[in-house]
C-alpha positions as CSV (number, residue, x, y, z in Angstrom):
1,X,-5.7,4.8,-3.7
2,X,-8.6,4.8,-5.9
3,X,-8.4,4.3,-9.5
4,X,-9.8,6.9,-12.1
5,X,-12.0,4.8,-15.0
6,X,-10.9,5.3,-18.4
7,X,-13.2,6.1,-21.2
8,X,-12.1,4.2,-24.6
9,X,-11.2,6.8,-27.3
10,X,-14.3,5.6,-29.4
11,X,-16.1,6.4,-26.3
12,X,-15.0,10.1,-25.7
13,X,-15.4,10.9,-29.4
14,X,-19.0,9.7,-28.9
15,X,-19.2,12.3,-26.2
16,X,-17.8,15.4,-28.0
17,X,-19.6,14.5,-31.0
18,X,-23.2,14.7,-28.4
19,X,-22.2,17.9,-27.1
20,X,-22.0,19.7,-30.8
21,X,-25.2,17.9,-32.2
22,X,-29.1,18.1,-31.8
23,X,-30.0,14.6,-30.1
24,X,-32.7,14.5,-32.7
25,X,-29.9,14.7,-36.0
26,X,-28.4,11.2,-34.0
27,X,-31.5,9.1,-33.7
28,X,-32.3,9.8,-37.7
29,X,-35.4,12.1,-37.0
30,X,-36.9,14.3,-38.9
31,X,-38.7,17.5,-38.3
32,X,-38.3,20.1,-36.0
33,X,-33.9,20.2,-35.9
34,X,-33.2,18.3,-39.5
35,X,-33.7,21.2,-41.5
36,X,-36.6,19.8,-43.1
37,X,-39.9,21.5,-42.7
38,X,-43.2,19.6,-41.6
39,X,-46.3,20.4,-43.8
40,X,-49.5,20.8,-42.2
41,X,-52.2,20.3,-45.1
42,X,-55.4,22.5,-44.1
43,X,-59.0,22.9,-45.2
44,X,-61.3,25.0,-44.1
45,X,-64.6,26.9,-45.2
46,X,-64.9,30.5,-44.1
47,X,-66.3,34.0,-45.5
48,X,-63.0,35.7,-47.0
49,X,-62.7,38.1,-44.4
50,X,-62.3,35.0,-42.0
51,X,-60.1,33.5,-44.1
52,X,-57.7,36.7,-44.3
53,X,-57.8,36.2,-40.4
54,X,-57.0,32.8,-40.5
55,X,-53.8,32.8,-43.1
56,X,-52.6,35.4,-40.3
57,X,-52.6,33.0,-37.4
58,X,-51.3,30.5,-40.0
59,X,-48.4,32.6,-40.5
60,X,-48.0,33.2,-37.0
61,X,-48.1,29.8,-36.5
62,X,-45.0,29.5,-38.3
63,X,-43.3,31.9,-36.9
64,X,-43.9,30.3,-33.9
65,X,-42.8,26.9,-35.0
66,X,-40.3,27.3,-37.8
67,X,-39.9,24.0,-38.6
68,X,-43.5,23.7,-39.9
69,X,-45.6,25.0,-43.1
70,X,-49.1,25.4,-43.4
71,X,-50.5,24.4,-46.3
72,X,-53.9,26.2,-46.4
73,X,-56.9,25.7,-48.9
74,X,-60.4,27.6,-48.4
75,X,-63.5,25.6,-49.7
76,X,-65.4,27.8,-51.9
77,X,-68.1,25.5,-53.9
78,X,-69.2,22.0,-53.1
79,X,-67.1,21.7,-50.0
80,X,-67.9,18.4,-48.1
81,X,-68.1,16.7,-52.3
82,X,-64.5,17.7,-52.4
83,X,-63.4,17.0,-48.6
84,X,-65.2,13.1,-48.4
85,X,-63.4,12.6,-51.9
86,X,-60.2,13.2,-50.2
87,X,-60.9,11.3,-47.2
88,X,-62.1,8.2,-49.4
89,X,-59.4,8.4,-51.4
90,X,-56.9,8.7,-48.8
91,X,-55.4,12.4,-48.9
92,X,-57.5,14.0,-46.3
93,X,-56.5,17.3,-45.1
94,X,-54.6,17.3,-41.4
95,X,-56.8,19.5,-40.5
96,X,-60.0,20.0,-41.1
97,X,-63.1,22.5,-40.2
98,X,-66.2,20.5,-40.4
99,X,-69.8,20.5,-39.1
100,X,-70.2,19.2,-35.8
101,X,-73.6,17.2,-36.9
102,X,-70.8,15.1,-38.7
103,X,-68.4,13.8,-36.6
104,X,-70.3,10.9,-35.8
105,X,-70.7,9.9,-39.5
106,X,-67.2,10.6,-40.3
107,X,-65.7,9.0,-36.8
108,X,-67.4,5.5,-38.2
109,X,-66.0,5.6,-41.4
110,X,-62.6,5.9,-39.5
111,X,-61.3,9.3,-41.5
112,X,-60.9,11.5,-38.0
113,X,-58.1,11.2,-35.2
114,X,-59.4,10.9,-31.7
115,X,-58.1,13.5,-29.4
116,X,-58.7,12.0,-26.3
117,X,-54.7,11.3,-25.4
118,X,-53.8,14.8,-26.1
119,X,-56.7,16.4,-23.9
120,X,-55.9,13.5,-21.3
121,X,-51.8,14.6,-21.4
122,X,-52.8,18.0,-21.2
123,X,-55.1,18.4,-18.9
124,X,-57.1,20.3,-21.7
125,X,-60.3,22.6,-20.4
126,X,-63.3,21.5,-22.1
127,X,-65.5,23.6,-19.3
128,X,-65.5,26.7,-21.5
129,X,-66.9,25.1,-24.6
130,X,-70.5,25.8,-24.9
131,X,-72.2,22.4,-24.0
132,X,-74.7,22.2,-27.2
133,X,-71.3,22.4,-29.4
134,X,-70.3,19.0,-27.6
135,X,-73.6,17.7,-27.5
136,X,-74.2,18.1,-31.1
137,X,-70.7,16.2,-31.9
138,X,-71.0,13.5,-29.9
139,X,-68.1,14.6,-28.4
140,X,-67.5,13.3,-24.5
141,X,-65.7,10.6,-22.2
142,X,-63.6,8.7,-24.6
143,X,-65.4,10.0,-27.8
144,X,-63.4,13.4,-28.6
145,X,-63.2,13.8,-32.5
146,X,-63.3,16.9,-33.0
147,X,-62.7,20.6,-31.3
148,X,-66.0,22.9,-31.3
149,X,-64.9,26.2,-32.6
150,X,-67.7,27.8,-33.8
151,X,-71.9,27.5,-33.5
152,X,-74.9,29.3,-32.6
153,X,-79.0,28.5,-31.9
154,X,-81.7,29.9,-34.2
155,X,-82.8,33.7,-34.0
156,X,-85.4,35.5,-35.6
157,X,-84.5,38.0,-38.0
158,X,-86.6,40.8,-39.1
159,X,-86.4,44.0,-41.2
160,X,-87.5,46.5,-38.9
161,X,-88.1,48.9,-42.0
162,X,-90.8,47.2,-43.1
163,X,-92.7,46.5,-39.9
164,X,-92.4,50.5,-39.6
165,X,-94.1,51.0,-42.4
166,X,-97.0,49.3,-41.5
167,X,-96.5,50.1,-37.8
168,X,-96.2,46.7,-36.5
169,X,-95.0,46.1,-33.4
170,X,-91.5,44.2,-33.9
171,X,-90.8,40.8,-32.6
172,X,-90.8,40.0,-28.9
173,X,-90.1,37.0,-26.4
174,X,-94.0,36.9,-26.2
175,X,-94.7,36.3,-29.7
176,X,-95.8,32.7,-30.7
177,X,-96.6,31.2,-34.0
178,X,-99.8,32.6,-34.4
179,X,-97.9,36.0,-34.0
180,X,-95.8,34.9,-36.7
181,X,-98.3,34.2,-39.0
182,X,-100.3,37.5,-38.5
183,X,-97.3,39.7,-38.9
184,X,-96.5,37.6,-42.2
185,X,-99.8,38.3,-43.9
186,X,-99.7,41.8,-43.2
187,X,-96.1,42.4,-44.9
188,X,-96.9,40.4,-48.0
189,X,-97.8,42.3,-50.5
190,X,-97.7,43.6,-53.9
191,X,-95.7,46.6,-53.9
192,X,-95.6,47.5,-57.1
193,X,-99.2,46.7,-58.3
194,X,-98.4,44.3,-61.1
195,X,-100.4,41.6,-59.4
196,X,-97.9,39.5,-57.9
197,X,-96.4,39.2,-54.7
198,X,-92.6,40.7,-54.8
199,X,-92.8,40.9,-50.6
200,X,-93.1,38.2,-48.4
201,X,-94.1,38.2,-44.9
202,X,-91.0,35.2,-43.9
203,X,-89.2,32.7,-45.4
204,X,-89.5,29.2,-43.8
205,X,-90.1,26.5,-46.1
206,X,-89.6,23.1,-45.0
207,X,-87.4,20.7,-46.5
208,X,-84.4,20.9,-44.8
209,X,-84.7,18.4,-41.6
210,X,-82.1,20.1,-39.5
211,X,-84.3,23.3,-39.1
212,X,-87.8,21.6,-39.1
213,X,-86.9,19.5,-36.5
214,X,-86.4,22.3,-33.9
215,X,-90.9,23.7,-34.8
216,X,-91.2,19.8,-34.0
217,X,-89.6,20.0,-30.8
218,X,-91.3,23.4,-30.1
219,X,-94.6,21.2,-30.8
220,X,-94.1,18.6,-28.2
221,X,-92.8,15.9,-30.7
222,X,-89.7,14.1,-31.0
223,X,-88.0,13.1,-34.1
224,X,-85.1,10.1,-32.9
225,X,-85.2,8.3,-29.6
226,X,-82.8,9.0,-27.4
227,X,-80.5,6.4,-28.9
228,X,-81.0,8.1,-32.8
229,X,-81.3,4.2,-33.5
230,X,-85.2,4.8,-34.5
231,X,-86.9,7.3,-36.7
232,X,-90.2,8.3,-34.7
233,X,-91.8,11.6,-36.4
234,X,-94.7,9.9,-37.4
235,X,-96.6,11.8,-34.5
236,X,-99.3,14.2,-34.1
237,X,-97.1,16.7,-32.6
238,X,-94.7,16.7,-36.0
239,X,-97.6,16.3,-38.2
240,X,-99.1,19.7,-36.6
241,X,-95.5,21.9,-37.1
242,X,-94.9,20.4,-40.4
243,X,-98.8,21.6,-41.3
244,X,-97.9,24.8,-40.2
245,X,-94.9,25.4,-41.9
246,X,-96.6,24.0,-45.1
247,X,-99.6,26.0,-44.8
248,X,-97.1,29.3,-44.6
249,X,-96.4,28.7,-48.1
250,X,-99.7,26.8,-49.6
251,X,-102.5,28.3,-47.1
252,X,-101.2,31.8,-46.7
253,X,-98.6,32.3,-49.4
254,X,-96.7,34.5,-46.8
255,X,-93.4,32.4,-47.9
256,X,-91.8,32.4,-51.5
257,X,-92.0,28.5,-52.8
258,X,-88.7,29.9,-55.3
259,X,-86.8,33.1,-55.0
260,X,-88.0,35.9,-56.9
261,X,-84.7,35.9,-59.3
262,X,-81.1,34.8,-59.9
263,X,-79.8,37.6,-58.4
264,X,-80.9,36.7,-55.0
265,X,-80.1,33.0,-54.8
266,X,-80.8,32.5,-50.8
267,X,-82.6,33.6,-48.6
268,X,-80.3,36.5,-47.1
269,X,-80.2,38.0,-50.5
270,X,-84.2,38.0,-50.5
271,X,-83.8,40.0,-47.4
272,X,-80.7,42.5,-48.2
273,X,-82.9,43.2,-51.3
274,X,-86.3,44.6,-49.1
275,X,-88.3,41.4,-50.3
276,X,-88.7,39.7,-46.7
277,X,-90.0,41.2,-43.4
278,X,-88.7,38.1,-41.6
279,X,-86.8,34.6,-41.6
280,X,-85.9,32.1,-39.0
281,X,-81.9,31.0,-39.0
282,X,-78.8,30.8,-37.5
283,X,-77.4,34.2,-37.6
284,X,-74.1,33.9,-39.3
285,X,-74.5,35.6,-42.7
286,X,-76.6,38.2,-40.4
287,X,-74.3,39.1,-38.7
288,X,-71.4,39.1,-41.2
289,X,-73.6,40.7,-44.2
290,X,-76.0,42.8,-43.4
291,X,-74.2,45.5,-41.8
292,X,-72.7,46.1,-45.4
293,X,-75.8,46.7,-46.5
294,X,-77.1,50.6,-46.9
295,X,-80.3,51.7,-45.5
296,X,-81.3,47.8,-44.2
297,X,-82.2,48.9,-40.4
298,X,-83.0,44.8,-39.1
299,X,-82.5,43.6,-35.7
300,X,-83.0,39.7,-34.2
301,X,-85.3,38.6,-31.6
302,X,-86.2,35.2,-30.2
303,X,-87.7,32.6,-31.9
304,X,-91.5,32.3,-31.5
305,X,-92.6,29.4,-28.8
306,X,-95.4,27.3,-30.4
307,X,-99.3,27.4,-29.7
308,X,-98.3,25.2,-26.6
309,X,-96.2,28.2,-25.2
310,X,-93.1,26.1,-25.7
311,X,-89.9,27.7,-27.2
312,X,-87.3,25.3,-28.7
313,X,-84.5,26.3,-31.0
314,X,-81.6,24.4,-32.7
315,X,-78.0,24.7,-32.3
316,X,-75.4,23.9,-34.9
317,X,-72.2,24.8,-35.0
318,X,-68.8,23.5,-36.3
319,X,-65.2,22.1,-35.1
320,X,-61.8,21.3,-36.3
321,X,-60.9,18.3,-36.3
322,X,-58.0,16.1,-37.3
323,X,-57.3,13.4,-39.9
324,X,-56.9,9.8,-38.7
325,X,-54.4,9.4,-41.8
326,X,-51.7,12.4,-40.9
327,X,-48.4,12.1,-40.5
328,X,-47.7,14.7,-37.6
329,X,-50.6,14.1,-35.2
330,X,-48.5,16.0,-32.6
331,X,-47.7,18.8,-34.9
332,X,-51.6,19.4,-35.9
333,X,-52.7,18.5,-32.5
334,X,-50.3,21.9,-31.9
335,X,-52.2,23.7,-34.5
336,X,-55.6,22.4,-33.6
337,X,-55.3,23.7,-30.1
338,X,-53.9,27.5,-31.6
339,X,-57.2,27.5,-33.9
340,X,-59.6,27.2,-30.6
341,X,-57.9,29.2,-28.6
342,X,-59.5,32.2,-26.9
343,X,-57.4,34.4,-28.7
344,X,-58.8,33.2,-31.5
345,X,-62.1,33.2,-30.6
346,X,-62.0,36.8,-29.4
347,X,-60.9,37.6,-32.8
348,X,-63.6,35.9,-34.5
349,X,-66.5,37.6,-32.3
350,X,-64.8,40.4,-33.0
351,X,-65.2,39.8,-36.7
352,X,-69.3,38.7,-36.2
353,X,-68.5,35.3,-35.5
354,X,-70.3,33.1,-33.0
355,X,-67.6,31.4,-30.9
356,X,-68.1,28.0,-29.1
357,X,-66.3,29.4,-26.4
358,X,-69.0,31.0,-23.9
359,X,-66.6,33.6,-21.9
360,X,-65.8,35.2,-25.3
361,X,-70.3,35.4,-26.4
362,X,-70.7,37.0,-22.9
363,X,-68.0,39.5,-23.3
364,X,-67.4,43.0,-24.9
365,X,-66.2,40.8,-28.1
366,X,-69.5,39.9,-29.4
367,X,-72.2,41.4,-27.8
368,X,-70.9,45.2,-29.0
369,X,-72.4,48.6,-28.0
370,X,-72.4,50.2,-31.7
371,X,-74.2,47.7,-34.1
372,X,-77.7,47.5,-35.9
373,X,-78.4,44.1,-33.8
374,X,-79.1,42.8,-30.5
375,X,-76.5,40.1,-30.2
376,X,-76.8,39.4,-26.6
377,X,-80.3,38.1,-28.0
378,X,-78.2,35.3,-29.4
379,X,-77.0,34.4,-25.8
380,X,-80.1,34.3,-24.3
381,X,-81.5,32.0,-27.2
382,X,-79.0,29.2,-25.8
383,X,-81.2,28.9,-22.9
384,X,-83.9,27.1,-25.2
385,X,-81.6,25.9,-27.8
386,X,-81.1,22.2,-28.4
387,X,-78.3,20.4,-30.6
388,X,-79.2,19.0,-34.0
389,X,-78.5,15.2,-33.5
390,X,-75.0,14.2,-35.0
391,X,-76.1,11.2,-37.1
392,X,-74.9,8.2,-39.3
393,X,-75.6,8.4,-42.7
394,X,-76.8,12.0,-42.3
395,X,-76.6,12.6,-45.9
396,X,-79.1,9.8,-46.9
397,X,-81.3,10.2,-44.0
398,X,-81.6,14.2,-45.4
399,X,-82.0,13.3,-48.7
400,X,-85.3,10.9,-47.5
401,X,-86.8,13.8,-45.7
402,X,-86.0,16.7,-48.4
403,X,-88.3,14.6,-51.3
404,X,-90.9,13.9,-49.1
405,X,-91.2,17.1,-47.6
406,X,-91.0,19.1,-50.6
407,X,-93.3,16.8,-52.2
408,X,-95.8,17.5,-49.7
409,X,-94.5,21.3,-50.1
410,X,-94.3,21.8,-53.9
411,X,-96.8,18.8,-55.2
412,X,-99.5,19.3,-52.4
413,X,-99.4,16.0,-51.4
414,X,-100.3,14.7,-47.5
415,X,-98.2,15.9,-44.7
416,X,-99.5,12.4,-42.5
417,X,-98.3,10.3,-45.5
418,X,-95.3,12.1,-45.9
419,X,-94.2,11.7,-42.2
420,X,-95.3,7.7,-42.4
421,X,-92.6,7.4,-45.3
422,X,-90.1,9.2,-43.6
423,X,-90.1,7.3,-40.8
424,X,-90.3,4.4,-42.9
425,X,-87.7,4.9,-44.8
426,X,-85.1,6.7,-42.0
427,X,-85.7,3.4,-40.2
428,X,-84.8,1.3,-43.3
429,X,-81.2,3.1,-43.2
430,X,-81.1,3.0,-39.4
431,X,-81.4,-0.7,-39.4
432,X,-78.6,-1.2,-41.9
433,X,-76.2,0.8,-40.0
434,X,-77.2,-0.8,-36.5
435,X,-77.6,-4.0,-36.7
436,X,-76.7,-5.1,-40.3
437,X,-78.3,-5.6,-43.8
């Protein structure tokens, strides 16, 4: 006759206390059954009407996942000041929307959580994320800081108002700089007889390395080796674009050096105003603005190819990405993923936002029947786009090229000297990053 085993009274209370309890309340956890709520700290830079969007998935987030709180916090003025304070000072957001060209410099200074062992656990699809996005962020095999959510190449974007005024023929995939330049002389002018300029042809005035570097690539010339260990723009194929654009503003004076006044402090106010027949850019504010904007009839078409019939274009876009320092990687891993979802992105195309995600640009969502623009122009402009090169020390390195290029801009000096500091100089930080002061 077998014998039953008995279970020690201690034993059996053990039991029945197990069946009435959450397993988590037993081990001392916290979190998602202890009644105490996990706070997700975000921060994030985004027109308003994107940010109204966002605080709803936030809040659908929640609802989703009662036992966390989003603490959300828009960047309105000097955004990446305020987010590297944080991150030096150890309070970094969870998670946070930032450039892609970035990640690199902020993965070296150890501030951003690598992703790899949740997209590895997951089996999470990376196929549908345009390619430039990853490119630009440095982000593949084991090197996955951040989550592309958002980017677009360069378009050309003209007020089609003024060009029928003077009967021009609007922009085409035929036209190359020479093009450019013609149609800029004809639509400066002085409209108002004072004797000064109040309409100019474009606006492209160098400085600003991550958009002069794509009319140096259009020229032949490269910028970075293939490593971006070495600086090499001192070439003749950079020194040609860079002439180019400079003459634009010194030769033809078809691009403002300064804004007109302080009520159109950028370059899309130049243009909502009727000032500018034409500007080379990534189409966000375009697409988000302008539509707002009463009797502004503009449209986008590609960017001109150079005199060597070679079209390049850059790509830049952004991601969200996490902190190395949180808390609840698991819990903003969860929110991460809701963020760049297709759901998501539909919405945001839907809202004039260029998704990283490239079934959402080729669908209904962005590319609509019933606006002023061409958005499918956008699409086909990834066929020539290239990524911007995520770099260390991008910060320094752009603060080198803005004061020579401006100097050679605003103070006349030699584009050939200016390009011999630069790389001078680029190479000088380079060296200290790579192999050591």
């Amino acid at each position: 006759m077998s014998q039953r085993r008995r279970i020690p009274l201690g034993g059996l209370f053990l039991l029945v206390l197990m069946a009435y309890l959450p397993a988590c309340t037993l081990v001392g956890c916290t979190g998602r059954d202890s009644g105490k709520k996990i706070i997700l700290e975000v921060y994030y830079d985004a027109p308003l009407h994107i940010s109204d969007y966002y605080l709803s998935v936030f809040r659908k987030f929640e609802r989703d996942y009662p036992y966390i709180r989003i603490k959300s916090e828009r960047g309105v003025t000097n955004y990446y000041a305020k987010l590297q304070t944080r991150m030096a000072s150890g309070t970094a957001p969870d998670v946070m929307y930032i450039q892609n060209k970035s990640l690199a410099d902020y993965r070296d200074r150890g501030v951003l959580l690598n992703l790899k062992a949740f997209i590895s656990k997951e089996k999470y699809d990376l196929d549908d994320i345009c390619e430039l996005g990853l490119i630009e962020g440095g982000i593949s095999g084991e090197q996955i800081y951040g989550m592309p959510v958002t980017g677009a190449p360069e378009v050309l974007i003209y007020n089609k108002g003024l060009f029928d005024e003077l009967s021009l023929s609007y922009p085409d995939e035929r036209w190359n700089w020479d093009d450019l330049l013609a149609a800029s002389i004809k639509l400066t002018r002085d409209t108002n007889g004072d004797g000064r300029i109040d309409q100019f042809g474009i606006s492209i005035v160098p400085g600003w390395w991550a958009q002069d570097i794509a009319w140096i690539w259009s020229n032949g010339g490269e910028v970075f080796n293939n490593k971006l260990n070495k600086c090499v723009v001192d070439n003749r194929q950079a020194r040609e674009a860079i002439q180019f654009l400079a003459d634009l503003t010194d030769k033809y004076r078809v691009t403002p050096k300064k804004l007109l006044d302080a009520k159109q402090n950028s370059v899309a106010d130049l243009f909502m105003g009727g000032n500018l027949g034409m500007f080379v850019g990534i189409p966000y504010v375009a697409l988000t603005e302008f539509s707002k904007v009463k009797k502004l009839d503009w449209d986008i078409a590609p960017v001109p190819k150079s005199r060597l019939g070679k079209r390049v274009v850059r790509y830049t876009g952004e991601c969200w990405t996490i902190s190395s320092k949180t808390r609840h990687p698991k819990e903003a891993w969860l929110l991460l993923k809701r963020l760049c979802s297709k759901e998501v992105a539909r919405e945001l195309a839907k809202r004039s936002m260029v998704p990283a995600k490239i079934s959402v640009l080729n669908s209904s969502d962005f590319i609509k029947p019933d606006t002023a623009c061409r958005e499918e122009v956008v699409v086909e402009s990834l066929e020539f786009a290239r990524a911007v090169p995520s770099l260390h020390n991008v910060e320094e390195l752009g603060s080198i090229w803005k004061n020579q290029i401006e100097a050679t801009v605003l103070e006349k000096n030699d584009v050939s000297s200016a390009l011999k500091n630069i790389e001078r100089e680029l190479n000088t930080v380079l060296f200290k990053k790579y192999v050591g002061d």
